[in-house]
NULO-832367 format. One line per field, with one value per residue (C-alpha): z negated, x, y; residue in one letter. Coordinates in steps of 0.1 Angstrom, whole numbers, padded with zeros to 4 digits. Layout:
<atoms>
Z	Z:...
X	X:...
Y	Y:...
res	A:...
</atoms>
This chain:
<atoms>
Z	-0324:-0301:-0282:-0243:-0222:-0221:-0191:-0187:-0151:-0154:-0120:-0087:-0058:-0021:0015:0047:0081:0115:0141:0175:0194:0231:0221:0191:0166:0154:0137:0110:0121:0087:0051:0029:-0013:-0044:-0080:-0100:-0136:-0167:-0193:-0221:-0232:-0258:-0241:-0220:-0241:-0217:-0181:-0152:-0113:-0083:-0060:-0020:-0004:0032:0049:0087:0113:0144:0174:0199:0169:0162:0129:0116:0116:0086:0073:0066:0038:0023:-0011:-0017:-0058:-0080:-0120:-0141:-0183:-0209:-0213:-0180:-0162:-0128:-0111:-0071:-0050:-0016:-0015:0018:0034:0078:0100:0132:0162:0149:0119:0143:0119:0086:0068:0032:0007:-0012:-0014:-0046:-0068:-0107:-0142:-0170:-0202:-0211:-0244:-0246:-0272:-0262:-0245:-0253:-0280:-0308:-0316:-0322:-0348:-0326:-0326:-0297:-0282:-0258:-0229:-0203:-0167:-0132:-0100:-0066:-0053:-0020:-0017:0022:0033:0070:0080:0111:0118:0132:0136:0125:0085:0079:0078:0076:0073:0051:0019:0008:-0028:-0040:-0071:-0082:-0119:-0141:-0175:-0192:-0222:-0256:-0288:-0315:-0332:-0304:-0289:-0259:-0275:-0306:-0283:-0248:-0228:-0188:-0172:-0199:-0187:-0150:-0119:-0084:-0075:-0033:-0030:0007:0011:0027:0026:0032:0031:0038:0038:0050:0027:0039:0029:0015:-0014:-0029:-0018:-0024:-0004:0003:-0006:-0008:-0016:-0015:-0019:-0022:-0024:-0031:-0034:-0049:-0050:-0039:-0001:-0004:-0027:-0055:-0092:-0103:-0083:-0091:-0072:-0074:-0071:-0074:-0063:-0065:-0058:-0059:-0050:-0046:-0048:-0048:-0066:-0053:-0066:-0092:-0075:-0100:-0088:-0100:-0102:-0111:-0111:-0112:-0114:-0119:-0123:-0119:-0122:-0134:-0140:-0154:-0185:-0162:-0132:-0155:-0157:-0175:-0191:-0187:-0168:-0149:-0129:-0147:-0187:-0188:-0228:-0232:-0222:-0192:-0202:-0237:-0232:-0209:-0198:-0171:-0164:-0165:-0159:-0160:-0149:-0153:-0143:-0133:-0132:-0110:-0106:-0095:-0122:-0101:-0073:-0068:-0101:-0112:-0140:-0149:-0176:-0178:-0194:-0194:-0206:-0200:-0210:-0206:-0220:-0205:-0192:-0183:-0206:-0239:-0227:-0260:-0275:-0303:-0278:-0258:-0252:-0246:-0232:-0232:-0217:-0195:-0170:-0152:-0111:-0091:-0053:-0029:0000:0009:0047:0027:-0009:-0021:-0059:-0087:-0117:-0155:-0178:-0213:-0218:-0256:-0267:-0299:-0316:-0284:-0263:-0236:-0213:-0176:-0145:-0113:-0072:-0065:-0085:-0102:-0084
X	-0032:-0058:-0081:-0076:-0097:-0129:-0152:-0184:-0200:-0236:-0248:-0230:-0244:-0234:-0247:-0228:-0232:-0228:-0210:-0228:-0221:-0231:-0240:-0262:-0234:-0233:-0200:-0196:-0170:-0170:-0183:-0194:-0197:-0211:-0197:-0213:-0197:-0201:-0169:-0155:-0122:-0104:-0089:-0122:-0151:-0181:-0177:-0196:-0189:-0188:-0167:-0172:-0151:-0151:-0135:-0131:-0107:-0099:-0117:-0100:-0089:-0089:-0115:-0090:-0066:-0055:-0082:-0079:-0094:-0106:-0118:-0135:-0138:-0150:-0163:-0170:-0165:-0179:-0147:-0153:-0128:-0129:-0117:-0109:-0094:-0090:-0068:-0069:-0043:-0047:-0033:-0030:-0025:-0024:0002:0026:0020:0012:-0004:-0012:-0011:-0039:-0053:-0068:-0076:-0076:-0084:-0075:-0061:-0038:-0015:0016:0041:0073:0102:0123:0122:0119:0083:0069:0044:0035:-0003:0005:-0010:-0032:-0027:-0044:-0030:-0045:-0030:-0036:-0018:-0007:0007:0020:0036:0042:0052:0065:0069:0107:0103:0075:0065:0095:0084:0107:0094:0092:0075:0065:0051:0033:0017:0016:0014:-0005:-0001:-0030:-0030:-0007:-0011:0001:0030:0035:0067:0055:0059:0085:0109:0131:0110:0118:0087:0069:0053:0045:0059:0054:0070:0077:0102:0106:0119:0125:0112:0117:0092:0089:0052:0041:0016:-0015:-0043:-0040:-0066:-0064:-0031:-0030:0009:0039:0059:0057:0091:0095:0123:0121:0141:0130:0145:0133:0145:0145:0148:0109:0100:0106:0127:0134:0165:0164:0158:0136:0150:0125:0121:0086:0086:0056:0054:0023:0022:-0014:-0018:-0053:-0078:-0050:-0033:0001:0011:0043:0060:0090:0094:0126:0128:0157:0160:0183:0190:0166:0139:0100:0084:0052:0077:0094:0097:0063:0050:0009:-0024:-0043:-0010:0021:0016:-0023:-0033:-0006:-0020:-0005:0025:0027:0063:0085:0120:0144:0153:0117:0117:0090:0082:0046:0029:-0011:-0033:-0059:-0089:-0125:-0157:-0189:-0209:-0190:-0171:-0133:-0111:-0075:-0049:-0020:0011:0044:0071:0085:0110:0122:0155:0178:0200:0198:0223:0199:0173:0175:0150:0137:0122:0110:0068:0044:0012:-0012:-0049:-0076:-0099:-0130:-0132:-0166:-0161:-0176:-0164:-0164:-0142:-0115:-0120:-0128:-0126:-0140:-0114:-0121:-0095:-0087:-0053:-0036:0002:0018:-0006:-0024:-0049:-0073:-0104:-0104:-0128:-0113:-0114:-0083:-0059:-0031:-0004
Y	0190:0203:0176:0173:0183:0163:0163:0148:0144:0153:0134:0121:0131:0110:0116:0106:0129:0108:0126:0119:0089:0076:0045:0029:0019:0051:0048:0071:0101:0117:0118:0143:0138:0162:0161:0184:0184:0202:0201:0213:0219:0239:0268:0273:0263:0250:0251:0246:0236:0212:0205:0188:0164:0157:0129:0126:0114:0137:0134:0109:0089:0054:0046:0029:0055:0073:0098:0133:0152:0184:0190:0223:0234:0257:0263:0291:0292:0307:0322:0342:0320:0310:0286:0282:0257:0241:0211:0193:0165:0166:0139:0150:0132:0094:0106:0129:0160:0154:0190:0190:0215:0236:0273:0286:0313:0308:0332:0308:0301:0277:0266:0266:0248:0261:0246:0217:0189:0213:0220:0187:0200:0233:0234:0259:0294:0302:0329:0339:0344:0353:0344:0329:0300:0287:0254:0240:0209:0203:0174:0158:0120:0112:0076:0049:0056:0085:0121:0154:0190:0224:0231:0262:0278:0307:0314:0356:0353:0378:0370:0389:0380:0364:0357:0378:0364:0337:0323:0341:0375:0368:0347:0355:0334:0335:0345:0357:0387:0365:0372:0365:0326:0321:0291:0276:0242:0211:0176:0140:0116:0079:0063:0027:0022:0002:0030:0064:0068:0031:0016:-0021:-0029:-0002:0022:0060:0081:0118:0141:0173:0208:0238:0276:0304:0341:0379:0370:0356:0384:0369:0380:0348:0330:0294:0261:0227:0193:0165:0127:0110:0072:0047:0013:-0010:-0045:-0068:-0101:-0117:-0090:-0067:-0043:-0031:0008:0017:0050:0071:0104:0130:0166:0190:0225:0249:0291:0318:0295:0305:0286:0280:0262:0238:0200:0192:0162:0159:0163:0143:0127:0128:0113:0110:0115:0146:0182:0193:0211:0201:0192:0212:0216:0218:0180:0157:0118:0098:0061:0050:0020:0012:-0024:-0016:-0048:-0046:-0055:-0054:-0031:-0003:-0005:-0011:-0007:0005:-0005:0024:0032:0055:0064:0102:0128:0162:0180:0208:0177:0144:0133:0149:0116:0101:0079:0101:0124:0095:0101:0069:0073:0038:0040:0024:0036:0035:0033:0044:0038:0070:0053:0016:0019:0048:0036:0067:0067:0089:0086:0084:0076:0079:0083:0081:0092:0104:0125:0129:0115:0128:0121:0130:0128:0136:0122:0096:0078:0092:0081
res	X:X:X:X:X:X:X:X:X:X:X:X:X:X:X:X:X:X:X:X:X:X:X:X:X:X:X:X:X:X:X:X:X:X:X:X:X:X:X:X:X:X:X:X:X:X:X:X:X:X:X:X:X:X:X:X:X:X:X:X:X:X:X:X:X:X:X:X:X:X:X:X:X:X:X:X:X:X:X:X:X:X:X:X:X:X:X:X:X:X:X:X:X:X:X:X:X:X:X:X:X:X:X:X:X:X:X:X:X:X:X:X:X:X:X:X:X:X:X:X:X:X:X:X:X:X:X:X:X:X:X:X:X:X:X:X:X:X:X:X:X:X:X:X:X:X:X:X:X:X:X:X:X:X:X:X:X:X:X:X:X:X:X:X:X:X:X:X:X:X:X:X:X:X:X:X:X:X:X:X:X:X:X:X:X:X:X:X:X:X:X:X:X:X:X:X:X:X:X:X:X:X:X:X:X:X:X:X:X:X:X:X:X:X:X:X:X:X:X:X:X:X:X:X:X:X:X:X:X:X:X:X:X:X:X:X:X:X:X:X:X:X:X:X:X:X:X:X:X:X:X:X:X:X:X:X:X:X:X:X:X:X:X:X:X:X:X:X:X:X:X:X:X:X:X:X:X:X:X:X:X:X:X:X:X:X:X:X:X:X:X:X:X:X:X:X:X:X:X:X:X:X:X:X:X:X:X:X:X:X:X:X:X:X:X:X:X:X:X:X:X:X:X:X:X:X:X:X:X:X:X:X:X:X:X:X:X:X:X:X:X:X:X:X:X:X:X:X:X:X:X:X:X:X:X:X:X:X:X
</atoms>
């Protein structure tokens, strides 16, 4: 099976900007961080990028309100591929409006290894796709801790490539020659935990609807169903995240916007998408504890499946993952974390390097 993707950060750069103040505390309105990283993975061979991540609060707002954030992204391959993106999560007004969402541009390969529980021994293909992608959640907060608001997606796929003799070409694959995907939606959100990088107490629970079709441009008429809980519980210095995760799917639905297991989020050790369906559960569970200075460490597992019903969960397509991690804290008042994990499942494992925790 082909490795994960292994990263390697070549050097951590940190520097803090202090907005102007009128008297001498000088009380830090925002900060600024640098990753440059260097990686290497088998669909892009080496690769090479940074990415900046600035975190302020609104003027007029308390410094112990909730912080907003913007990451900005980019790396180039070997390969020729680029990637593009703009993540960013705004509170607005002491938490009124909550805006989140991400803007981005990507040329990439990726594997895939079919759909279902049938291609255990796939080693998978690769092919290449171009699109741009717009992600938007607005938010607004009803009462104390509950949110309610729209969702909309957009990614314009231009698959550019397949492999010769591949599922994607041989087999009736929705999707396979790309497709434009604009799904509108609503969502529901409840969130009282006590920070928002590195919770330690609280709850955060999402649902989510989401429908796609000709009236937003789109050929594909189908629509998203998906509930994300996480719960966060601290004995003296552990802090034990939990989470669960549901996703249905229903209609004229594209391989690339099925239920997937893997990544950096969802089953850490399997690559992202190696198992894919229409139904996806997943419940996964996190030990986070501090070591020394600005270090901390992670034990992780899961459990997840996918199938084109709930009722097909069975336990011989039941994936594991196990794995432990490293913690390296930007930002002592947000707790600003980069991640590095190693994550290991059946025939699988992986390495990955990213900015917050998983869940």
């Amino acid at each position: 099976m082909q490795k994960q993707i292994i990263a390697i950060l070549l050097s951590l750069c940190y520097f803090s900007t202090l907005s102007a103040q009128t008297d001498t505390s000088q009380v830090k309105r925002f900060d600024v961080f640098g990753l440059p990283i260097v990686f290497l993975t088998p669909e892009t061979s080496w690769g090479f990028g940074g990415a900046g991540i600035l975190t302020f609060r609104f003027k007029g707002e308390a410094m112990d309100s909730r912080p907003s954030q913007i990451q900005l992204g980019g790396a180039y391959t070997l390969e020729d591929q680029i990637l593009a993106y703009l993540p960013f999560q705004l509170f607005i007004n002491d938490r009124t409006f909550n805006i989140s969402g991400e803007l981005g541009y990507y040329r990439y390969n990726y594997f895939f290894f079919g759909i279902g529980n049938e291609f255990e021994d796939y080693e998978g293909e690769l092919f290449g796709v171009t699109y741009p992608r717009l992600r938007l959640n607005a938010l607004y907060q009803v009462r104390p801790s509950t949110y309610v608001g729209i969702r909309y997606w957009m990614d314009d796929y231009d698959i550019t490539e397949t492999e010769e003799g591949g599922l994607l070409r041989s087999e009736d694959i929705t999707g396979q020659q790309g497709g434009l995907i604009s799904a509108l939606g609503l969502v529901a959100q409840y969130d009282n935990r006590d920070q928002i990088f590195y919770p330690t107490k609280g709850w955060l629970a999402e649902l989510a609807f989401l429908n796609n079709g000709a009236y937003l441009g789109s050929p594909f008429e189908f629509v998203k169903y998906t509930l994300d809980v996480s719960h966060y519980r601290s004995f003296d210095n552990l802090v034990l995240a939990l989470n669960a995760y549901i996703e249905w799917n229903e209609g004229d639905i594209p391989f690339n916007q099925l239920g997937l297991i893997g990544g950096t989020k969802r089953m850490r050790g399997y690559y992202e998408g190696r198992y894919r369906d229409e139904k996806l559960g997943l419940l996964q569970t996190e030990l986070r504890f501090p070591l020394f200075w600005r270090f901390g460490g992670v034990v992780f597992g899961g459990l997840g499946w996918v199938a084109d019903s709930f009722s097909a969960f069975e336990s011989n397509n039941t994936r594991y993952t196990l794995g432990a991690g490293l913690r390296i804290l930007l930002q002592k008042r947000d707790h600003v974390n980069v991640r590095i994990d190693y994550g290991l499942g059946k025939n699988t494992s992986g390495v990955y390097i990213t900015v917050g925790e998983a869940f």
